[in-house]
PDB file with SEQRES, HELIX, SHEET and CRYST1 records, atoms N, CA, C and O in Angstrom:
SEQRES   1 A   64  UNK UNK UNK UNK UNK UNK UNK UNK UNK UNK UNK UNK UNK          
SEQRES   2 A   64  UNK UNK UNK UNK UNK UNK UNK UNK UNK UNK UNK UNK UNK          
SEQRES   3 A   64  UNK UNK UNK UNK UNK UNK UNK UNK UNK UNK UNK UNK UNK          
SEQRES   4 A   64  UNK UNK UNK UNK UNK UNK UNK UNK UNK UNK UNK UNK UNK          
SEQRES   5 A   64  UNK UNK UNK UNK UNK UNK UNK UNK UNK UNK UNK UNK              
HELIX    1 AA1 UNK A   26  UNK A   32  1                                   7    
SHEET    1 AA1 3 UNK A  11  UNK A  15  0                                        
SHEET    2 AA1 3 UNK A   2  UNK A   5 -1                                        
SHEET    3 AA1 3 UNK A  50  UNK A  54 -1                                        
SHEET    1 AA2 2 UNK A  42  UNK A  43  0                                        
SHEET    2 AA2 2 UNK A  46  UNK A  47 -1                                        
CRYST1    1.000    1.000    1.000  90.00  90.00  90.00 P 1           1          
ATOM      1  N   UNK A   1     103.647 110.911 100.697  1.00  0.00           N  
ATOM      2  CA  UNK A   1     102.773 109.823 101.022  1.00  0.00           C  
ATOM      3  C   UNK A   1     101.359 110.225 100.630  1.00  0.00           C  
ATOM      4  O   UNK A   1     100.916 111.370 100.539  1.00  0.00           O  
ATOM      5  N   UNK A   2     100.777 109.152 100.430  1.00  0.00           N  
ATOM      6  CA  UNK A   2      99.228 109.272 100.181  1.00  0.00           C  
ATOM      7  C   UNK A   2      98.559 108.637 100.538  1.00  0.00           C  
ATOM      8  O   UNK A   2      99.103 107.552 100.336  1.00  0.00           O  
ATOM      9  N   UNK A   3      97.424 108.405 101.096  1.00  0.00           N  
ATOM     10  CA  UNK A   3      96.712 107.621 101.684  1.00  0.00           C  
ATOM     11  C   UNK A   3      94.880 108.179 101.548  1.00  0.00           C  
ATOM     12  O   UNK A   3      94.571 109.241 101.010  1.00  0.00           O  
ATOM     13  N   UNK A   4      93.943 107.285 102.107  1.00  0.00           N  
ATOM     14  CA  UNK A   4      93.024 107.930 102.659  1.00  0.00           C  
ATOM     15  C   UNK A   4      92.652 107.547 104.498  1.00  0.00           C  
ATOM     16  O   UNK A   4      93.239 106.952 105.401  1.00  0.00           O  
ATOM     17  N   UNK A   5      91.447 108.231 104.354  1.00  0.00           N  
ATOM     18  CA  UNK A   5      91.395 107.875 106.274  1.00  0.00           C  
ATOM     19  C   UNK A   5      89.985 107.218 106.325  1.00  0.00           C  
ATOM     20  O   UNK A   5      89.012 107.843 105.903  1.00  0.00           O  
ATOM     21  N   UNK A   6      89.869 106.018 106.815  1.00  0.00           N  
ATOM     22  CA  UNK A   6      88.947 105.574 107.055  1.00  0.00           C  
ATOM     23  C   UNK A   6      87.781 106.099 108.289  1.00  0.00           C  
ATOM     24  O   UNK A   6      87.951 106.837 109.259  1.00  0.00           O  
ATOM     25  N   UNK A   7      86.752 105.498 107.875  1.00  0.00           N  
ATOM     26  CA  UNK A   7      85.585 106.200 108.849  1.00  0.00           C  
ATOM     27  C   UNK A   7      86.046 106.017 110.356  1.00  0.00           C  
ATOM     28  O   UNK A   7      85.646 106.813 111.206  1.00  0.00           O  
ATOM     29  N   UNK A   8      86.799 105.079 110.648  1.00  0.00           N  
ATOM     30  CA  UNK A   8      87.110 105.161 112.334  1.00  0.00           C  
ATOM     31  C   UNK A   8      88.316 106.011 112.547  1.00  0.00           C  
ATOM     32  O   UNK A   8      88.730 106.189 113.692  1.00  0.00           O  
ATOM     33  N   UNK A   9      89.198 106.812 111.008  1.00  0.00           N  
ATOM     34  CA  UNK A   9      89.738 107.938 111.356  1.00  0.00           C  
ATOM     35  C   UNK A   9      91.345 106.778 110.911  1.00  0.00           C  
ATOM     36  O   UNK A   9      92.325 107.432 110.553  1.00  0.00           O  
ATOM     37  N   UNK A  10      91.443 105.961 110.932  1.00  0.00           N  
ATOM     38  CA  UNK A  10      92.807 105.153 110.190  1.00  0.00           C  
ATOM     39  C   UNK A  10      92.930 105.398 109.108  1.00  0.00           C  
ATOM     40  O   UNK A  10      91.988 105.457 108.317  1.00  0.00           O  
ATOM     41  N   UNK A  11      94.772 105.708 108.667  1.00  0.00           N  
ATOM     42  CA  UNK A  11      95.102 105.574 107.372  1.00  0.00           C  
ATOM     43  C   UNK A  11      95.237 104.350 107.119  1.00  0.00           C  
ATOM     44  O   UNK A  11      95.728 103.479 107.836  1.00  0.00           O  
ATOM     45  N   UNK A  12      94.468 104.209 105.307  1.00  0.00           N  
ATOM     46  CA  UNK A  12      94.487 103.134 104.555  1.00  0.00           C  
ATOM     47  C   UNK A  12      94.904 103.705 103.187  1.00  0.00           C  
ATOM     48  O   UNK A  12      94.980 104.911 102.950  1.00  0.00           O  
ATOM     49  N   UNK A  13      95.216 102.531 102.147  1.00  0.00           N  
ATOM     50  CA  UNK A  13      95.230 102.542 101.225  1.00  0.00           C  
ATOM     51  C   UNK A  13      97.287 103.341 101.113  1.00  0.00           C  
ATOM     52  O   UNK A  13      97.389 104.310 100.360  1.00  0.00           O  
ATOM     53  N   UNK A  14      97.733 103.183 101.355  1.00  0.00           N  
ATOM     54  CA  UNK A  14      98.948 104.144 102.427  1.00  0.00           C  
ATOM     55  C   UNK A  14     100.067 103.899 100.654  1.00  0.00           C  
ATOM     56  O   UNK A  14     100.588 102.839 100.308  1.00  0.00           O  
ATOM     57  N   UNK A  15     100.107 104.875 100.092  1.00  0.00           N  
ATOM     58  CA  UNK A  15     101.353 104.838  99.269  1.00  0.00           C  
ATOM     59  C   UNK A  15     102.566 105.480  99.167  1.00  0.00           C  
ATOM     60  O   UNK A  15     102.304 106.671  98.994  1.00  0.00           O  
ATOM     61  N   UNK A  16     103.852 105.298  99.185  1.00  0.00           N  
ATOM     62  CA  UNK A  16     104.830 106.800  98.754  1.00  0.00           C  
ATOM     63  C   UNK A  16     104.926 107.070  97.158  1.00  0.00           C  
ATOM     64  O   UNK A  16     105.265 106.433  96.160  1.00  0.00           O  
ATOM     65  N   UNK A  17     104.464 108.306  97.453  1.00  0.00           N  
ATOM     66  CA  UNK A  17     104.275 108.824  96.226  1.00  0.00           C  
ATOM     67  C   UNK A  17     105.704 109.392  95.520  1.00  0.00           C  
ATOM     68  O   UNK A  17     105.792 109.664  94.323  1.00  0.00           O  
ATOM     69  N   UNK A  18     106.763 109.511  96.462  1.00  0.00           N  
ATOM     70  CA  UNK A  18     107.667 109.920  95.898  1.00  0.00           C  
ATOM     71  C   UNK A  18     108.893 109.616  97.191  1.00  0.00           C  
ATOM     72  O   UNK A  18     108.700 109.888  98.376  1.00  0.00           O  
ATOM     73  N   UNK A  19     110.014 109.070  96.697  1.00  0.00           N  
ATOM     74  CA  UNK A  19     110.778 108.776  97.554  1.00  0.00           C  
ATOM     75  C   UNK A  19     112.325 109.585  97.341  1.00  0.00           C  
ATOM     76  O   UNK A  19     112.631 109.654  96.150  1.00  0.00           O  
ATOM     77  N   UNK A  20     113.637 110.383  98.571  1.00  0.00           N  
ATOM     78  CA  UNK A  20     115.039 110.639  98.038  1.00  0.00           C  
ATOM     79  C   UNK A  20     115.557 109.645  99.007  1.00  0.00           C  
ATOM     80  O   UNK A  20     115.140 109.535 100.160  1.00  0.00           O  
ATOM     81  N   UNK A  21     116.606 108.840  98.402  1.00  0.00           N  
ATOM     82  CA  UNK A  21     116.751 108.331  97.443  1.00  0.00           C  
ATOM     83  C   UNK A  21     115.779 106.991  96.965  1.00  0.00           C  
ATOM     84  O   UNK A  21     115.559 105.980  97.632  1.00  0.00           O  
ATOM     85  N   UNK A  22     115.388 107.246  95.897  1.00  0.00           N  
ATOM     86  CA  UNK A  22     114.142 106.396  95.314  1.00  0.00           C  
ATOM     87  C   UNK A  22     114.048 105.014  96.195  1.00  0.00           C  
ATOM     88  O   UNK A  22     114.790 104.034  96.255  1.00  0.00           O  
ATOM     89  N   UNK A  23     112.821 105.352  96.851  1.00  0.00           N  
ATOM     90  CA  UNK A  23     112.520 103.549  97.384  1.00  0.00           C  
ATOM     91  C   UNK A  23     113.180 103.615  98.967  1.00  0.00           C  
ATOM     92  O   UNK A  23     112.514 103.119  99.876  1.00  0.00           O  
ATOM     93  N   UNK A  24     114.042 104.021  99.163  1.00  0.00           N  
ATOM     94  CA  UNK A  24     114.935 103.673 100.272  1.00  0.00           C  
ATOM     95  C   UNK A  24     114.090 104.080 101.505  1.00  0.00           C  
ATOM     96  O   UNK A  24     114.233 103.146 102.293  1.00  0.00           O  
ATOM     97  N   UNK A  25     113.298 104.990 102.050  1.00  0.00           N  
ATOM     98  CA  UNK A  25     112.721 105.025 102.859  1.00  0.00           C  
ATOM     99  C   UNK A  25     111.179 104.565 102.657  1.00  0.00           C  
ATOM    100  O   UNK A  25     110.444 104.832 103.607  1.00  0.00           O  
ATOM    101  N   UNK A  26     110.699 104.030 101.750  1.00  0.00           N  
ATOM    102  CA  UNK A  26     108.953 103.795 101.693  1.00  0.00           C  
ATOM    103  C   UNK A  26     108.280 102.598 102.556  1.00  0.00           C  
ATOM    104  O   UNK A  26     107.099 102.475 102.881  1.00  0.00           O  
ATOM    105  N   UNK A  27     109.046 102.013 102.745  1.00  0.00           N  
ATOM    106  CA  UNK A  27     108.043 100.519 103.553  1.00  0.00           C  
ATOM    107  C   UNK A  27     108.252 101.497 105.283  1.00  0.00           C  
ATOM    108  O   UNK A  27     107.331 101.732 106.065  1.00  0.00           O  
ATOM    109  N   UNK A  28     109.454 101.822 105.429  1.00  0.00           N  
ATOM    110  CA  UNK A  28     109.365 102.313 107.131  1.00  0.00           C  
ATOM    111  C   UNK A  28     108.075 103.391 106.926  1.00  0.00           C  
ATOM    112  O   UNK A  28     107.104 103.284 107.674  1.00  0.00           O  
ATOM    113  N   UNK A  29     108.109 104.407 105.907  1.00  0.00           N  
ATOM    114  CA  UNK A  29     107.578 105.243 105.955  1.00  0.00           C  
ATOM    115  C   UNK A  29     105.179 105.022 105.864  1.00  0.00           C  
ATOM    116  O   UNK A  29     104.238 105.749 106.184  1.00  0.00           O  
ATOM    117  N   UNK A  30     105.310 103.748 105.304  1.00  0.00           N  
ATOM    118  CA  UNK A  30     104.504 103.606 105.370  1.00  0.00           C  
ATOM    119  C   UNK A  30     103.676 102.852 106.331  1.00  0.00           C  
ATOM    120  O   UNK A  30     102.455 102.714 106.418  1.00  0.00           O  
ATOM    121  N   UNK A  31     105.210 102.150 107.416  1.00  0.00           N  
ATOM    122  CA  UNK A  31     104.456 101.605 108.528  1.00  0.00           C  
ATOM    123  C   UNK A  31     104.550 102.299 109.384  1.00  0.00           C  
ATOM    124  O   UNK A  31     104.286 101.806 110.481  1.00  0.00           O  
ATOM    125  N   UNK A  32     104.912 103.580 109.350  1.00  0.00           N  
ATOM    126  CA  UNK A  32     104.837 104.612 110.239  1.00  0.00           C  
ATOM    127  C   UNK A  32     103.615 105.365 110.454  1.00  0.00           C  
ATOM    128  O   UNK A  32     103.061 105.514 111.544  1.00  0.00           O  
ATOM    129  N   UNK A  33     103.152 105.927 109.096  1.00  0.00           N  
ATOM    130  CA  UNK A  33     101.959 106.683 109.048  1.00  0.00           C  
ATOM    131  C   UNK A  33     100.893 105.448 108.808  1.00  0.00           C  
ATOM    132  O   UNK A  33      99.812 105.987 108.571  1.00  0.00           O  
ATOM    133  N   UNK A  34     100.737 103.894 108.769  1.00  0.00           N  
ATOM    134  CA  UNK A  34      99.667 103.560 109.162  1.00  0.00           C  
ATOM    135  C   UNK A  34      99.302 103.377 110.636  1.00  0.00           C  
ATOM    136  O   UNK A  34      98.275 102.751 110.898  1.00  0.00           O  
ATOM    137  N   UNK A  35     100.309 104.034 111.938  1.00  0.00           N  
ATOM    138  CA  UNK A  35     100.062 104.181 113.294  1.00  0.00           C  
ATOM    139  C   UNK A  35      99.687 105.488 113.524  1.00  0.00           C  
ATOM    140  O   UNK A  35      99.612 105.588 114.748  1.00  0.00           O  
ATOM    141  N   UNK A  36      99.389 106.633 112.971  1.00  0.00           N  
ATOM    142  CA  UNK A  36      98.615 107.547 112.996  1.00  0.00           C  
ATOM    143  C   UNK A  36      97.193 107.249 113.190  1.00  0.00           C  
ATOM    144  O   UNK A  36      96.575 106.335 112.644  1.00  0.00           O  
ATOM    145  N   UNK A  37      96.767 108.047 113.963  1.00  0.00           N  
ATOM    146  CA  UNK A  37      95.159 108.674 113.914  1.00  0.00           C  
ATOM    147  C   UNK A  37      94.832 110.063 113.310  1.00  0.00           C  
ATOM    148  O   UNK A  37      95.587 111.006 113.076  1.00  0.00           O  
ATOM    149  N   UNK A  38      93.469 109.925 113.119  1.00  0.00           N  
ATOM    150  CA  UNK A  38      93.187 111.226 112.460  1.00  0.00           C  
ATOM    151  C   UNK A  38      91.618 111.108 113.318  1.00  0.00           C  
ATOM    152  O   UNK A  38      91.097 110.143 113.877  1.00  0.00           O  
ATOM    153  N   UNK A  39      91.251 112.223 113.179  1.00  0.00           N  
ATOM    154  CA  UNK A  39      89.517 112.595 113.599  1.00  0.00           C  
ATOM    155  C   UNK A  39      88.878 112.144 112.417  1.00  0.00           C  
ATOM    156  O   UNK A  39      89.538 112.528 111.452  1.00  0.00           O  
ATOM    157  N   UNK A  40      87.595 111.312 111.976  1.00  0.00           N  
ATOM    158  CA  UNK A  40      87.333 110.324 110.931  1.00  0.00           C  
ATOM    159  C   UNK A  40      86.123 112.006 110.478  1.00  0.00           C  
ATOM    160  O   UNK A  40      85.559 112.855 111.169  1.00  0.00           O  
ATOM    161  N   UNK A  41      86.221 111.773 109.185  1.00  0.00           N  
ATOM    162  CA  UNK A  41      85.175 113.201 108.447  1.00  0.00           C  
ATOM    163  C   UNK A  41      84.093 112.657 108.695  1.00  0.00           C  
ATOM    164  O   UNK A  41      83.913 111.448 108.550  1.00  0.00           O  
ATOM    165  N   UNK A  42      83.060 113.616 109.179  1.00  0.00           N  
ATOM    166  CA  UNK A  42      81.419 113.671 109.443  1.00  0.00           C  
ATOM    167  C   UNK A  42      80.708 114.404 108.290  1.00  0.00           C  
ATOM    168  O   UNK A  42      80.700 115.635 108.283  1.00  0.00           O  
ATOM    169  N   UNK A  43      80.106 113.690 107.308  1.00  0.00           N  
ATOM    170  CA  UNK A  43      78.841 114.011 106.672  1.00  0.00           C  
ATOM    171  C   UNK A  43      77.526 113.702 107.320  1.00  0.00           C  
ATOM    172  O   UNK A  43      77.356 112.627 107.896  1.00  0.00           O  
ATOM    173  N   UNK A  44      76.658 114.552 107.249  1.00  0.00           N  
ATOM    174  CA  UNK A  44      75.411 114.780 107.390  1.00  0.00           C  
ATOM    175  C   UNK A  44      75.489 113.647 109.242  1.00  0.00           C  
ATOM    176  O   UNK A  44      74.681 112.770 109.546  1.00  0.00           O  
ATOM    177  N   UNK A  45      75.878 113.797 109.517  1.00  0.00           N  
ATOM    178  CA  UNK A  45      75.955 113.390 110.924  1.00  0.00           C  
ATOM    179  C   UNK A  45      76.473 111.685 111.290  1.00  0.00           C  
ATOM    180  O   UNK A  45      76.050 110.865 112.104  1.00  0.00           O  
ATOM    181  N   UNK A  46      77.547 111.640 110.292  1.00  0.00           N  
ATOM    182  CA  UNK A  46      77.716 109.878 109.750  1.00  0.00           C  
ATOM    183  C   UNK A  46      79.494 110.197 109.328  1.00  0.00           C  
ATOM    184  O   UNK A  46      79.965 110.999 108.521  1.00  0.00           O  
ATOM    185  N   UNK A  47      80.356 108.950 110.480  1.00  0.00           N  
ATOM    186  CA  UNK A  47      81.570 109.147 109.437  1.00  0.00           C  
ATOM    187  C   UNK A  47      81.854 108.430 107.882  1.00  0.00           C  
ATOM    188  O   UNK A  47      81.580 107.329 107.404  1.00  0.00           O  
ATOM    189  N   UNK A  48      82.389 109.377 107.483  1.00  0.00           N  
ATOM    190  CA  UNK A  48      83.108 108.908 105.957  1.00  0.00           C  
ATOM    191  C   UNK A  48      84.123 108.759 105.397  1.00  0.00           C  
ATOM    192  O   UNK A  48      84.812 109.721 105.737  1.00  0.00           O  
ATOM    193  N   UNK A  49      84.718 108.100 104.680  1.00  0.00           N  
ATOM    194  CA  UNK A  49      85.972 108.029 104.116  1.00  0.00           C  
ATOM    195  C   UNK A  49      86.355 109.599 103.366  1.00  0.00           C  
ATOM    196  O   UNK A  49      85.712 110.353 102.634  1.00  0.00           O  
ATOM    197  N   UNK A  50      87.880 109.647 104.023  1.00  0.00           N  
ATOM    198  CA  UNK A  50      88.729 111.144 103.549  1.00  0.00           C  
ATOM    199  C   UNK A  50      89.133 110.676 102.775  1.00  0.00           C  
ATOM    200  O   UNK A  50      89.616 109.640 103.232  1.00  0.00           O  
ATOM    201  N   UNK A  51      89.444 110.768 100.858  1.00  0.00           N  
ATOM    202  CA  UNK A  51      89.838 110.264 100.075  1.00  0.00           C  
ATOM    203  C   UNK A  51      91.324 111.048  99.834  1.00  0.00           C  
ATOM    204  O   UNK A  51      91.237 112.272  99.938  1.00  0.00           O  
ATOM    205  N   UNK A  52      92.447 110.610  99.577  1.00  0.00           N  
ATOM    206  CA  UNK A  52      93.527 111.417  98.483  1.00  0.00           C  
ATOM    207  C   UNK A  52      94.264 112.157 100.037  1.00  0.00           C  
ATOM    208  O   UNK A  52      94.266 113.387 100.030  1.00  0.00           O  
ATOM    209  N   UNK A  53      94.672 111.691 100.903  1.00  0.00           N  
ATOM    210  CA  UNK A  53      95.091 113.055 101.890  1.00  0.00           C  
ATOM    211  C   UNK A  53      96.575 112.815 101.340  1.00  0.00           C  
ATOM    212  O   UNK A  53      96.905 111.741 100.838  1.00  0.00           O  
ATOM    213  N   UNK A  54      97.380 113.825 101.466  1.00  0.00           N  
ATOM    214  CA  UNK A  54      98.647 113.606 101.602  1.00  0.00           C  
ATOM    215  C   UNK A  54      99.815 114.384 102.640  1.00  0.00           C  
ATOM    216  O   UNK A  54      99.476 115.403 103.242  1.00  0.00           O  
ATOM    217  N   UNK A  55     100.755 114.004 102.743  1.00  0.00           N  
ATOM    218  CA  UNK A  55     101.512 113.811 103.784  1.00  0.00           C  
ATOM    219  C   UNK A  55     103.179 113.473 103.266  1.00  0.00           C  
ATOM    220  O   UNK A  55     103.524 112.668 102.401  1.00  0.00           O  
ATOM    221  N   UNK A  56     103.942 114.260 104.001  1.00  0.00           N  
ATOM    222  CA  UNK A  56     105.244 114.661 104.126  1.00  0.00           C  
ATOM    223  C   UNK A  56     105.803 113.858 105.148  1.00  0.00           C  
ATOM    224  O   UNK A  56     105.292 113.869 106.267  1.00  0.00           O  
ATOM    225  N   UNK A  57     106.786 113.167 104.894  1.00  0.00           N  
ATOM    226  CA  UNK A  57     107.585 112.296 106.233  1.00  0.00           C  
ATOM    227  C   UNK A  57     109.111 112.800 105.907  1.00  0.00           C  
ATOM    228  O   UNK A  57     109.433 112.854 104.720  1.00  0.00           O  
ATOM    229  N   UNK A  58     109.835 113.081 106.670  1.00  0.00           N  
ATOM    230  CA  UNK A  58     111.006 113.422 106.761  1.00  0.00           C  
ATOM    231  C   UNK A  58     112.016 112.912 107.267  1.00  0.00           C  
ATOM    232  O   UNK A  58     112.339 113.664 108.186  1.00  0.00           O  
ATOM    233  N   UNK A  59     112.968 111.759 107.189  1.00  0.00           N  
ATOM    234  CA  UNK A  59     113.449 111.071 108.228  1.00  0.00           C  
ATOM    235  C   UNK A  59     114.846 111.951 107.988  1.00  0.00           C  
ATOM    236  O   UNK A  59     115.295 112.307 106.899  1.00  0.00           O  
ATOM    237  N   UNK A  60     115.588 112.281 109.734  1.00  0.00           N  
ATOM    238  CA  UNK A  60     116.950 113.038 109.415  1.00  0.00           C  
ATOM    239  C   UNK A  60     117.400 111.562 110.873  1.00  0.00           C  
ATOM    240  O   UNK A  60     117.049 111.382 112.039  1.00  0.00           O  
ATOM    241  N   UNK A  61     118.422 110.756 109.782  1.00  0.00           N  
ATOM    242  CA  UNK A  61     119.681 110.303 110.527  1.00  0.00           C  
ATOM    243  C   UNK A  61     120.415 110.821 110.867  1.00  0.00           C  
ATOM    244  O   UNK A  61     120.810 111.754 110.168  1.00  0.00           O  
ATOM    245  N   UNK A  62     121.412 110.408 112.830  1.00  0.00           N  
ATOM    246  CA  UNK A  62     122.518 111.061 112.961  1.00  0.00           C  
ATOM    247  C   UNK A  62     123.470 110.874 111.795  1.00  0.00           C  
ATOM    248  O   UNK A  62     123.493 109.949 110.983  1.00  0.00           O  
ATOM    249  N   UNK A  63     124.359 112.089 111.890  1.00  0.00           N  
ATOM    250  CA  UNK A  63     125.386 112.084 111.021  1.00  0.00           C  
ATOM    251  C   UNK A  63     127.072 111.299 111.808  1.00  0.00           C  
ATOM    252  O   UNK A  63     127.481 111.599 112.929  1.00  0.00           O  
ATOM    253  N   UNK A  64     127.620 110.515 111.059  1.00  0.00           N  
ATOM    254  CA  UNK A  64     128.636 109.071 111.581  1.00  0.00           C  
ATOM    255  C   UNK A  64     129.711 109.675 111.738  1.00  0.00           C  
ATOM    256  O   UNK A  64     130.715 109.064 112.103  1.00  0.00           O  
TER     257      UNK A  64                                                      
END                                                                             
């Protein structure tokens, strides 16, 4: 996944960058990590946009 974090510390911009098996987990995966928080980056005493972060999601189903 890729995303950035906005100044109030939300992921935006939210993509999967790579999916096994292709596609099959990306829409859950991306409405997952847009319910994350993050601490928003402080320049010079001001928040700012975190550009490019990325991120690992792992989903393990029981086995049937």
């Amino acid at each position: 996944m890729q995303f950035d974090i906005d100044e109030q510390g939300h992921p935006v911009n939210i993509k999967a960058i790579e999916s096994q098996p292709a596609g099959r987990y990306s829409e859950e995966a991306i409405k997952a990590l847009a319910k994350w928080r993050y601490a928003p980056r402080i320049e010079q005493g001001k928040p700012v946009i975190k550009k490019n972060q990325k991120v690992r999601l792992d989903f393990n189903l029981p086995q049937c």
